[in-house]
BAMIDREN-152971 format. One record per residue (C-alpha): residue number from 1; residue in three letters; chain; y, x negated, z. Coordinates in nm, 2 decimals, padded with zeros to 4 digits, m for minus. Layout:
# BAMIDREN-152971
resi, resn, chain, y, x, z
NUM, ALA, A, Y, X, Z $
...
END
This chain:
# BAMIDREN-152971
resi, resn, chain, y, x, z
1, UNK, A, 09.40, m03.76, 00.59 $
2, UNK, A, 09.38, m03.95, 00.91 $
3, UNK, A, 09.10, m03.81, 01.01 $
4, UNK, A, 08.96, m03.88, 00.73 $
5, UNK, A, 09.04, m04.24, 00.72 $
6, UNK, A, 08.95, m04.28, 01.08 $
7, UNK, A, 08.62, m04.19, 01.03 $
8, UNK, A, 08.58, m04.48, 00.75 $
9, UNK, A, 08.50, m04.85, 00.87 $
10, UNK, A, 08.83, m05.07, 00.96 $
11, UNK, A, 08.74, m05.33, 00.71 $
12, UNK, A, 08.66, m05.13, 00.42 $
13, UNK, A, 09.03, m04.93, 00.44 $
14, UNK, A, 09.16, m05.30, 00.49 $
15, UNK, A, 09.00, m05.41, 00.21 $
16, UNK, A, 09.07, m05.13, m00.08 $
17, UNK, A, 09.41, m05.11, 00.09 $
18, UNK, A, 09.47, m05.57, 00.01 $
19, UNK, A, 09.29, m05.49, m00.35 $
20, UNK, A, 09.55, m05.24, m00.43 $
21, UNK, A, 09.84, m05.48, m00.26 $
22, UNK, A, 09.73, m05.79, m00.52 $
23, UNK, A, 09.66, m05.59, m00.80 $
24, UNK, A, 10.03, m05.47, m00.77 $
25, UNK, A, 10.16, m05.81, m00.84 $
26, UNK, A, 09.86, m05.97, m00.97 $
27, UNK, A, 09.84, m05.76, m01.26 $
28, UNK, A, 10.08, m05.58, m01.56 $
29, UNK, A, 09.90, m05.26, m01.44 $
30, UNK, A, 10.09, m05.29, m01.11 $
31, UNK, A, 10.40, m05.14, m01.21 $
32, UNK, A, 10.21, m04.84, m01.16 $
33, UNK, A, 10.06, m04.89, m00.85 $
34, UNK, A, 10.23, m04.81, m00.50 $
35, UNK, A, 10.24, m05.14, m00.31 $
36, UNK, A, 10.53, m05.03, m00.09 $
37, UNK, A, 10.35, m04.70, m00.01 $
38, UNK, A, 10.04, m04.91, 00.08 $
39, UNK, A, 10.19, m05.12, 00.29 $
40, UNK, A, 10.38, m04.82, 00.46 $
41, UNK, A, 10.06, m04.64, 00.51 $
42, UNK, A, 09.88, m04.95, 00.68 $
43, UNK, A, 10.18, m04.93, 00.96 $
44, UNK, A, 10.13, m04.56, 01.00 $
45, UNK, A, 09.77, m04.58, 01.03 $
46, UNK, A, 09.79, m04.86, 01.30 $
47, UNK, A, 10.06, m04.60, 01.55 $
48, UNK, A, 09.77, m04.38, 01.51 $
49, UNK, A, 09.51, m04.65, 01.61 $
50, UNK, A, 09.27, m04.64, 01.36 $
51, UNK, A, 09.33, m04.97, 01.25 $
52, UNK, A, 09.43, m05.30, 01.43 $
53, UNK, A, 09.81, m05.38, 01.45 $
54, UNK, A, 09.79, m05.75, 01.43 $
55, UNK, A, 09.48, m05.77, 01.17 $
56, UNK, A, 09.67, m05.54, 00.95 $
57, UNK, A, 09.98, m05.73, 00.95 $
58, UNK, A, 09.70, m06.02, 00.87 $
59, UNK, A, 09.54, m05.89, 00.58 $
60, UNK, A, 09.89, m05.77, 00.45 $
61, UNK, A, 10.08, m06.13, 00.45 $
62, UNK, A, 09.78, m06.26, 00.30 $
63, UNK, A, 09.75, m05.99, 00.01 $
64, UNK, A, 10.10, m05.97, m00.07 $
65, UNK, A, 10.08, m06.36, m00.06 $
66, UNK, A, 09.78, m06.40, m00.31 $
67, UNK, A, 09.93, m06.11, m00.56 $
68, UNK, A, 10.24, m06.31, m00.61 $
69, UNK, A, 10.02, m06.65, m00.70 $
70, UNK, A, 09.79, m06.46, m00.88 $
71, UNK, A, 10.09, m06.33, m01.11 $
72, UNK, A, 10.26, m06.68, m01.13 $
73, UNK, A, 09.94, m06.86, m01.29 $
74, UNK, A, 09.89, m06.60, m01.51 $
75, UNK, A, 10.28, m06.65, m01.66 $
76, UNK, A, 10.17, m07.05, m01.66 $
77, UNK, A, 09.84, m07.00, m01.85 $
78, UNK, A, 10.13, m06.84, m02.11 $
79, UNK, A, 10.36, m07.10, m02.11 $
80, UNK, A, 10.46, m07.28, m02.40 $
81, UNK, A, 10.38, m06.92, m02.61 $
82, UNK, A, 10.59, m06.73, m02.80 $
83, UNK, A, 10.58, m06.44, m02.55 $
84, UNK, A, 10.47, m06.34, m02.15 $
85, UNK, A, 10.20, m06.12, m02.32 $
86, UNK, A, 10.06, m06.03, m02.64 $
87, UNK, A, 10.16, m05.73, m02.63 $
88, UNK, A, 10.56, m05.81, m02.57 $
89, UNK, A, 10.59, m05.93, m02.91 $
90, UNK, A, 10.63, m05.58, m02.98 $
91, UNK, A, 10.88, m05.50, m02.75 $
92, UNK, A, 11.25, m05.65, m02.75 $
93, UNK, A, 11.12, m06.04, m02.77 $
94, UNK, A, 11.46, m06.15, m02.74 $
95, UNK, A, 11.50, m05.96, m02.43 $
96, UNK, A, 11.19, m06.17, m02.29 $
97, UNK, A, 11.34, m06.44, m02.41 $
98, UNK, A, 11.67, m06.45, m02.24 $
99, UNK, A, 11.46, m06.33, m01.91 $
100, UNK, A, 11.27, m06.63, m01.92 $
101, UNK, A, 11.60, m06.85, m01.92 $
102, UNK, A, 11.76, m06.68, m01.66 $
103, UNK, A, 11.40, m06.72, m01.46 $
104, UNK, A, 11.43, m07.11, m01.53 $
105, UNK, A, 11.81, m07.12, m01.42 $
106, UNK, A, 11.87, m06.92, m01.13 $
107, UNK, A, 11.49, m06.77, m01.07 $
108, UNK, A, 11.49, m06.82, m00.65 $
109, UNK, A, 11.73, m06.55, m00.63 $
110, UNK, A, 11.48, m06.34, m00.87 $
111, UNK, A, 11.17, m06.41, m00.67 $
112, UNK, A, 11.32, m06.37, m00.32 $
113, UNK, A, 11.49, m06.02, m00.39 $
114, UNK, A, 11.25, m05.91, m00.66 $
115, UNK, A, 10.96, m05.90, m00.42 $
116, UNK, A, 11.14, m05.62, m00.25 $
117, UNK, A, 11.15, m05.44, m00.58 $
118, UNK, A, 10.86, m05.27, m00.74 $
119, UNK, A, 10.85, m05.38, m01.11 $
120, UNK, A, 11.00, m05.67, m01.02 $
121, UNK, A, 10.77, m05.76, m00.77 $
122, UNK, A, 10.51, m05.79, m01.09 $
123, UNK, A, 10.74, m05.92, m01.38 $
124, UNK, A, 10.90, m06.20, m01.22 $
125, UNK, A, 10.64, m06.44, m01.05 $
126, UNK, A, 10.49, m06.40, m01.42 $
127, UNK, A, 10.81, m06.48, m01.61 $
128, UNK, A, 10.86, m06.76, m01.36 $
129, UNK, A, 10.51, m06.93, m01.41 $
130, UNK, A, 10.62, m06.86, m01.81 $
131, UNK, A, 10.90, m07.06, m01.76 $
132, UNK, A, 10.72, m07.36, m01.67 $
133, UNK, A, 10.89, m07.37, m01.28 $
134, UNK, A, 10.71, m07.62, m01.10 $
135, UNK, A, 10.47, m07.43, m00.85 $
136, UNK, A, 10.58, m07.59, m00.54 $
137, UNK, A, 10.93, m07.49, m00.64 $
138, UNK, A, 10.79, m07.13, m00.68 $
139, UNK, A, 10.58, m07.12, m00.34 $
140, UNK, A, 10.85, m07.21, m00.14 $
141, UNK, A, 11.02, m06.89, m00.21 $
142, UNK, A, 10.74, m06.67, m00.25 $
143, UNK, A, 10.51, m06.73, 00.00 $
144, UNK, A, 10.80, m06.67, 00.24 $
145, UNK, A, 10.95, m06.36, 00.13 $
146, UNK, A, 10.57, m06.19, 00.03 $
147, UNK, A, 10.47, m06.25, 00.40 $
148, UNK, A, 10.83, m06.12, 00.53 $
149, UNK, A, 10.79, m05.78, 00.30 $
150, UNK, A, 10.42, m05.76, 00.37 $
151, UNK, A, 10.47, m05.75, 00.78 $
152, UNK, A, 10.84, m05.62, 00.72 $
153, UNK, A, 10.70, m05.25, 00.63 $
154, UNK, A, 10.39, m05.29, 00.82 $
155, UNK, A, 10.59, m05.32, 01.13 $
156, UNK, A, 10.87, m05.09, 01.03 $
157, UNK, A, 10.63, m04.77, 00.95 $
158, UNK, A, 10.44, m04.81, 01.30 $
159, UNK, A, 10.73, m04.86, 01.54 $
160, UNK, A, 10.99, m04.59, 01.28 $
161, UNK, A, 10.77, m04.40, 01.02 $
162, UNK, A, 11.03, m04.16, 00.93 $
163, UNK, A, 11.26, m04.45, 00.84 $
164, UNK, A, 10.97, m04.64, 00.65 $
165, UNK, A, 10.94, m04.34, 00.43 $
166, UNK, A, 11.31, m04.29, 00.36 $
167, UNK, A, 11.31, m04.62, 00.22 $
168, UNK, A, 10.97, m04.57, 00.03 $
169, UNK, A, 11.14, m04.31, m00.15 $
170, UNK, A, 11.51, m04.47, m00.17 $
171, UNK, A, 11.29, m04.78, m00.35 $
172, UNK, A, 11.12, m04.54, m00.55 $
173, UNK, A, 11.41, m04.45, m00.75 $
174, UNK, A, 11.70, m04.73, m00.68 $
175, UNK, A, 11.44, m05.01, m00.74 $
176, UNK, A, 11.42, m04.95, m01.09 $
177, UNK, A, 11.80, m04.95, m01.13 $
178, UNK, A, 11.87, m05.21, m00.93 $
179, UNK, A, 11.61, m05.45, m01.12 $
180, UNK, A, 11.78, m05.31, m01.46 $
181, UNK, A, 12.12, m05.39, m01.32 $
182, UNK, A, 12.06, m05.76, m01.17 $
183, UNK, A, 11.92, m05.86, m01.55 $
184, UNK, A, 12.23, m05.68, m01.69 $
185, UNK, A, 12.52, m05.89, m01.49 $
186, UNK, A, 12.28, m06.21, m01.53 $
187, UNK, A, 12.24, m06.22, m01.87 $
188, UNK, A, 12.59, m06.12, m01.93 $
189, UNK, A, 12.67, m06.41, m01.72 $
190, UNK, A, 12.45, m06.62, m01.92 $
191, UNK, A, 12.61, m06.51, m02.23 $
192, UNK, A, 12.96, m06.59, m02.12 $
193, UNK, A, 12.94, m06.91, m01.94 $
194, UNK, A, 12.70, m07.03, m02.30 $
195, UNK, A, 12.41, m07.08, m02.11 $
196, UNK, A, 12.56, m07.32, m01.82 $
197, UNK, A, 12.46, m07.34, m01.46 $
198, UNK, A, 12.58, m07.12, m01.21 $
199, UNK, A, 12.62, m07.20, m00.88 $
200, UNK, A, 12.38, m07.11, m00.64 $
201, UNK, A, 12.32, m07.23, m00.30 $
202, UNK, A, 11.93, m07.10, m00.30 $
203, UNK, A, 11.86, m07.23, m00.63 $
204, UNK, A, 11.99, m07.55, m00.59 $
205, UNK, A, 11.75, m07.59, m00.22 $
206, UNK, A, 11.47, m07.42, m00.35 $
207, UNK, A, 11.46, m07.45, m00.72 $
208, UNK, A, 11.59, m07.81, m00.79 $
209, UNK, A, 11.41, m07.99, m00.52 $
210, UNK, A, 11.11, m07.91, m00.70 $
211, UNK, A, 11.16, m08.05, m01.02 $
212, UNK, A, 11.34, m07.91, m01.31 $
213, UNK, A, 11.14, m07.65, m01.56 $
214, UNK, A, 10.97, m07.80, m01.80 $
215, UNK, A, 11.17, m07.77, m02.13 $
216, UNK, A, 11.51, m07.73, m01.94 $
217, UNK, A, 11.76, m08.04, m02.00 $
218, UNK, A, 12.04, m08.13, m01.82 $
219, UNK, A, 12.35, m08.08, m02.04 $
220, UNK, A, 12.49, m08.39, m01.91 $
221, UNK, A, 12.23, m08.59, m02.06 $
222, UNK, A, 12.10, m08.66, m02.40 $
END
């Protein structure tokens, strides 16, 4: 396969490989794609040296980047519906629903840890732009931890491949659980505090500063 892919132009493996990277969190069909596999395969490809190190890690940051903004204004060109998509009206609404509140509460700590996490990585800039968070409240978090994920497994599969592939395949199955666990504790913990804030260093820096979601009220005030 190596071969095969060193006798292709640089820029055209660099470019299918960014398309597949934003489609994974650009669009709903991403949750089928393999971003992290992508991304692991750019960093094996650059020990080898058919690709450039540095304009890998380049083209990475800046696809992971542009799939998680893409994502986001597609959740805002929903806000103020009943639903993230169409076709979620058919499936648990409710469930959406109380997403979409915890999103608007305590979403930094979603974004920054869901970009590490498959599914996540393409439901929650969208439930987040749904919500109606500000974008420069959204930005500050994810442009940060896209670039750090992007040229986190770049790096990680040239200078240890074996270990870059253990934790492909540790993602592969303890991402799902893992995202199916945080919206379990969460929305329990919405349910019992009756929907009041909990504290949060990173969503108080990142979140508040800018600008409360739209729809979401202060309890304190009237």
């Amino acid at each position: 396969m190596a071969e095969l892919l060193g006798r292709l132009p640089a820029p055209l493996v660099l470019a299918v490989a960014a398309m597949l990277i934003v489609a994974e969190a650009g669009t709903l069909a991403g949750v089928a794609l393999p971003g992290t596999s992508v991304l692991v395969a750019l960093g094996y490809l650059t020990r080898l040296g058919v690709l450039p190190f540095a304009g890998t890690v380049a083209v990475a940051v800046a696809a992971a980047v542009a799939g998680t903004q893409l994502s986001y204004a597609q959740g805002r060109r929903r806000e103020g519906a009943a639903s993230i998509h169409p076709l979620a009206d058919r499936f648990a609404p409710a469930a959406w629903a109380r997403a979409r509140r915890m999103v608007a509460r305590r979403g930094a700590w979603a974004v920054a840890g869901g970009q590490w996490l498959g599914a996540a990585r393409t439901l929650v800039p969208r439930l987040t732009g749904w919500a109606g968070v500000p974008y420069a409240a959204f930005a500050r978090v994810s442009v940060p931890t896209a670039a750090a994920w992007a040229a986190t497994l770049v790096t990680l599969s040239r200078s240890v491949p074996d270990l870059a592939n253990a934790i492909t395949a540790h993602l592969a199955v303890a991402g799902p659980l893992a995202v199916g666990l945080v919206l379990v504790v969460s929305l329990t913990a919405v349910e019992l505090t009756g929907g009041r804030e909990l504290p949060g260093p990173l969503r108080r820096v990142a979140w508040s500063r800018g600008g409360r979601p739209r729809g979401c009220r202060s309890r304190g005030r009237s």
